[in-house]
C-alpha positions as CSV (number, residue, x, y, z in Angstrom):
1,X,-50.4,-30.4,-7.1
2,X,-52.6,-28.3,-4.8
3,X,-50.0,-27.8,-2.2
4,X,-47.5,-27.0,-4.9
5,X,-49.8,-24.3,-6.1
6,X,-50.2,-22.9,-2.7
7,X,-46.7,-23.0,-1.9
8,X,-46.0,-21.4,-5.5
9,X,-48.8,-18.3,-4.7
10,X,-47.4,-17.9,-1.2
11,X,-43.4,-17.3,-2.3
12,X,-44.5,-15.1,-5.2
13,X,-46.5,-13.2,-2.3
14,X,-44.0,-13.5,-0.1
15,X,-41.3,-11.8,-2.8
16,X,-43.6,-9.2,-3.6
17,X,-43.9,-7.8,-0.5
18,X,-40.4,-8.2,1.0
19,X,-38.3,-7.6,-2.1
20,X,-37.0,-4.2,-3.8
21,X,-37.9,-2.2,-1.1
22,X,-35.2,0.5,-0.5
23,X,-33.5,-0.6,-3.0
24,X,-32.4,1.9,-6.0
25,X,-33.1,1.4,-9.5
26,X,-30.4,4.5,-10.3
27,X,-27.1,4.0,-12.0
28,X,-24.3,3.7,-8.8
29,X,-20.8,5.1,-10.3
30,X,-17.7,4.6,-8.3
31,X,-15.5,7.3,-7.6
32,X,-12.0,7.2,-9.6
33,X,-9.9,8.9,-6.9
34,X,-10.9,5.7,-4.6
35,X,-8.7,2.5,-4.6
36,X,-9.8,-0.8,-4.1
37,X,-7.8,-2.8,-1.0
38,X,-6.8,-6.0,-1.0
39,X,-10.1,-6.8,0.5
40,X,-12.4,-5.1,-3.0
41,X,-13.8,-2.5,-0.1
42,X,-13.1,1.1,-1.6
43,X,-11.4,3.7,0.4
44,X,-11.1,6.9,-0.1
45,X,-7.6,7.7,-0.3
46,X,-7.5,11.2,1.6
47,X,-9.3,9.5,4.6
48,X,-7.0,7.4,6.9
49,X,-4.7,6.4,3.6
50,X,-1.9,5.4,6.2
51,X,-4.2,3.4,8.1
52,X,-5.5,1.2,5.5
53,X,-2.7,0.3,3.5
54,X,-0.6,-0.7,7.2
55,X,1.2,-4.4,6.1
56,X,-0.6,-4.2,2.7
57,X,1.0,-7.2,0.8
58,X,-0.9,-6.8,-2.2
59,X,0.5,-3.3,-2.5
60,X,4.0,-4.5,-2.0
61,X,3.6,-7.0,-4.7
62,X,2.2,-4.6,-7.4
63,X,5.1,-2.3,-6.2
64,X,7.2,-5.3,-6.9
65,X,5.9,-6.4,-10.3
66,X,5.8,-3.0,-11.6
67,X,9.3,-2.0,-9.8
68,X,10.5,-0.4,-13.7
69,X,7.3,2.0,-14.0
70,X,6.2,3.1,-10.7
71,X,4.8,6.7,-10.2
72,X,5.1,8.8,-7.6
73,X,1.7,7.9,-6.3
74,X,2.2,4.0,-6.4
75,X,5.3,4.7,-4.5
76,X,3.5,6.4,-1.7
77,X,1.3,4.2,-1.7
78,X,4.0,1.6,-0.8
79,X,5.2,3.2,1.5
80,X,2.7,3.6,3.5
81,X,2.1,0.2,4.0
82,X,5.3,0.3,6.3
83,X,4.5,0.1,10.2
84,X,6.0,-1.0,13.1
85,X,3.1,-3.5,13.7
86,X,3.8,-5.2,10.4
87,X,7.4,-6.8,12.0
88,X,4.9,-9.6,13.3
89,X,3.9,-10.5,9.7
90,X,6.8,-12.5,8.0
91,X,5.5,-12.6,4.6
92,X,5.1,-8.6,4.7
93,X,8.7,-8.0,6.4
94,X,10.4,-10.1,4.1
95,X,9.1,-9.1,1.0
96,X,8.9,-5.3,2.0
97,X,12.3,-4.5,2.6
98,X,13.6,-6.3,-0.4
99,X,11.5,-4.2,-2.3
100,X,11.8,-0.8,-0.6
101,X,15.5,-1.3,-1.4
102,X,14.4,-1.5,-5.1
103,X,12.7,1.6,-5.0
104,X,14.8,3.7,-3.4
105,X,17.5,2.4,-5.7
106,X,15.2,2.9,-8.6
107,X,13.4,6.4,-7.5
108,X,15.5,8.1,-5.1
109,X,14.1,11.3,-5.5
110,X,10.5,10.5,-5.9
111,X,11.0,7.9,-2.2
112,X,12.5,11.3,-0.6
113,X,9.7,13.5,-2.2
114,X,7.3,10.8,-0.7
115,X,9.0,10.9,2.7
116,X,9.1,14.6,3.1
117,X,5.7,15.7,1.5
118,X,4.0,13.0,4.0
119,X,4.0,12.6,7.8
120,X,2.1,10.3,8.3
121,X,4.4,7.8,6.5
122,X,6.4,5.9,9.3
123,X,9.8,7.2,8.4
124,X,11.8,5.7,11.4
125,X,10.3,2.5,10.9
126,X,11.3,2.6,7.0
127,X,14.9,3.7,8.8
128,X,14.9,0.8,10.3
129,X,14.3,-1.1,7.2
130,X,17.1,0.4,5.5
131,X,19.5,-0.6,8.5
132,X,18.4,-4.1,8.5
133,X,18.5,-5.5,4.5
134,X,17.4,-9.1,4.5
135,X,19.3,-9.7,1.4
136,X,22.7,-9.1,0.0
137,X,22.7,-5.3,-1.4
138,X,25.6,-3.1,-3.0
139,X,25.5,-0.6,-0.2
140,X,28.1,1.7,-1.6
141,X,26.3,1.9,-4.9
142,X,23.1,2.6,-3.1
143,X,24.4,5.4,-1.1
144,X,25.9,7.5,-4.1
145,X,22.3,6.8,-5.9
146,X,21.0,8.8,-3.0
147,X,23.9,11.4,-2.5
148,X,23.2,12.3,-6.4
149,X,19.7,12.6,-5.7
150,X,17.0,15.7,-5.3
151,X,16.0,16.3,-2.2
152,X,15.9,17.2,1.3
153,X,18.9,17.1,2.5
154,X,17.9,16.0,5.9
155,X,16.1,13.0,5.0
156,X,19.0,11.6,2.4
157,X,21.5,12.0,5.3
158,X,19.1,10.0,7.6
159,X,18.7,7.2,5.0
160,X,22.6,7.3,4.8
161,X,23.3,7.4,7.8
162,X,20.9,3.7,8.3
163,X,22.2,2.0,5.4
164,X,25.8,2.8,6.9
165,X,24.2,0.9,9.8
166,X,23.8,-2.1,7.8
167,X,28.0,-1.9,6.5
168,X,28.8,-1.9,10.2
């Protein structure tokens, strides 16, 4: 019972003198303009935004559930999950380009918009997407969607010009 005793004053003594330091006792709030990655680490989205969402399947899959109310935002965000390093991941490629021919079917405007109002998003790569659909897509129907809509011209004639690719 002694030893017990002992043993009981020693962690208490122990806890005491190692414990709460440097710790805060204030309220911690989390930012709202941060998002959470598929890991729960926050990132701020103005800081290396391309970087972090690279072969993102968690992004492609609330892209995918959500496919008939995205916003602009949401639809950057997906694409900027697209990179040439993510052709190694099978689960990403696959499910990627079947989606990012919903959404350009869906929002060809906004997907332009997206394309020309950020660099960093890998637009070749995306091009290459667009010339090599893993599933059975009405291309014809696709490329009048994107003829009729807003945007750079430049950019509609390049995705065009890759989904014509795919018809060859």
């Amino acid at each position: 019972m002694k030893i017990l005793h002992v043993v009981l004053v020693y962690g208490v003594t122990l806890l005491s003198v190692c414990g709460c330091r440097g710790t805060s006792t204030k309220n911690t709030e989390i930012d709202p303009n941060k998002i959470i990655t598929e890991k729960e680490q926050l990132i701020d989205p103005e800081q290396n935004l391309s970087d972090s969402l690279k072969c993102n399947i968690t992004v492609v899959r609330k892209t995918g559930n959500k496919i008939d109310e995205l916003t602009t935002s949401e639809i950057k965000m997906f694409l900027f999950t697209f990179s040439k390093g993510c052709s190694r991941n099978i689960e990403y490629s696959e499910y990627s380009n079947e989606i990012l021919f919903k959404v350009l079917i869906n929002y060809p405007s906004q997907f332009i918009d997206c394309i020309d109002l950020n660099p960093d998003i890998e637009f070749e790569y995306i091009l290459s997407e667009l010339a090599n659909p893993l599933l059975d897509i009405d291309r014809k129907k696709l490329i009048t969607v994107i003829k009729e809509a807003n945007g750079k011209p430049d950019i509609k004639l390049k995705i065009i010009e890759s989904i014509e690719k795919a018809m060859e």
